[in-house]
C-alpha positions as CSV (number, residue, x, y, z in Angstrom):
1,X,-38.4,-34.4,-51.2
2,X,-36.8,-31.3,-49.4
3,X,-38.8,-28.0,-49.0
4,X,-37.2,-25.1,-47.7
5,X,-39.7,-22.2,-46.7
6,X,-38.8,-18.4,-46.2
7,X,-41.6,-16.8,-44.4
8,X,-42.1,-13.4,-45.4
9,X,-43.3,-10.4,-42.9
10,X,-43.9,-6.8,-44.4
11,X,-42.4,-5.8,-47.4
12,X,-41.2,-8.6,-48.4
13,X,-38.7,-8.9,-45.9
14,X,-37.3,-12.7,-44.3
15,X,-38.7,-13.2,-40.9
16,X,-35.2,-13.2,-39.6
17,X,-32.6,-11.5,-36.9
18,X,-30.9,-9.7,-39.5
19,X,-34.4,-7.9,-40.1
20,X,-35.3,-7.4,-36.3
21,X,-37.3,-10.2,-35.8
22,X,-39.0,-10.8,-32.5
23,X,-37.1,-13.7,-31.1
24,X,-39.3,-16.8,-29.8
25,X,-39.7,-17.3,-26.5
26,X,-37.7,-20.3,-25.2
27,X,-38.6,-20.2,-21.5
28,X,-42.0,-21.7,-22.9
29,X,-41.1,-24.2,-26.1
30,X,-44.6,-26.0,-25.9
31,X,-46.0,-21.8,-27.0
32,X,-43.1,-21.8,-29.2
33,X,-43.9,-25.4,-31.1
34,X,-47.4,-24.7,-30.6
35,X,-47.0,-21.0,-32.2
36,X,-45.1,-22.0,-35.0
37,X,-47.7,-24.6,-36.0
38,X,-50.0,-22.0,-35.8
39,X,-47.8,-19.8,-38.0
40,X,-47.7,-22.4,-40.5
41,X,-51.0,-22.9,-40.9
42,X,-51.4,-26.8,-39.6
43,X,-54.6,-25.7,-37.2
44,X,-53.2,-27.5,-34.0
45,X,-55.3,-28.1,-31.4
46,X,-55.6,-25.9,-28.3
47,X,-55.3,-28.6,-25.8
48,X,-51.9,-28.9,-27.3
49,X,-50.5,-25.6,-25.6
50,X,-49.7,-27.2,-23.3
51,X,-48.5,-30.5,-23.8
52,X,-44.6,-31.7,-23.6
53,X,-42.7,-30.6,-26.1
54,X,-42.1,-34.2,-27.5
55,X,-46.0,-34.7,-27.8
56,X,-46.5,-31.3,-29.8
57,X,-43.3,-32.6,-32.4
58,X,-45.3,-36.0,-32.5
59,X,-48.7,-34.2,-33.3
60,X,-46.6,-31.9,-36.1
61,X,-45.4,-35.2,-37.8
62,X,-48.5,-37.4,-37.7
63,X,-50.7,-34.1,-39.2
64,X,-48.1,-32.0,-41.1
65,X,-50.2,-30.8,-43.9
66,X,-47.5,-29.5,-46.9
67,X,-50.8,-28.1,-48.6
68,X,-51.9,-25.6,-46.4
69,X,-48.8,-23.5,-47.1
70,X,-49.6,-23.4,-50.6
71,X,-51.0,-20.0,-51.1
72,X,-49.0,-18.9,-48.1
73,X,-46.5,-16.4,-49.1
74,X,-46.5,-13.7,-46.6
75,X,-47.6,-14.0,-42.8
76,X,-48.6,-11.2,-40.9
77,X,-45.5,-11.3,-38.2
78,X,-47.8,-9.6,-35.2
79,X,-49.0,-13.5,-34.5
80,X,-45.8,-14.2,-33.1
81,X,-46.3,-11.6,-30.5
């Protein structure tokens, strides 16, 4: 099963580059994983900031939770900051 998942900021507008969006941060993609999991809801734990990259993908697949994004449908954006 294939779930595709436009997250929303205000006004109903896709969290995207065409709309401005702030980029992530790539000089730190353990904060970048670890933000997006915490964008999506899956609660990941703290001690997880700062894991390898590989370990924080490992902990997204074992725990991936499809059901917390259920009544998701817009995100406030200022999390990313």
């Amino acid at each position: 099963m294939a779930i595709f998942l436009s997250l929303l900021i205000a006004h109903g507008q896709k969290l995207s580059k065409q709309h401005h969006a702030t980029p992530l941060n790539l000089a730190d993609p353990s904060q970048a994983l670890y933000q997006g999991l915490v964008y999506l809801q899956q609660s990941p734990p703290a001690e997880l900031k700062t894991n390898q990259p590989s370990d924080i993908l490992l902990w997204a697949v074992e725990n991936w939770r499809i059901t917390r994004l259920q009544n998701l449908h817009q995100i406030d954006e200022t999390i990313l900051e």
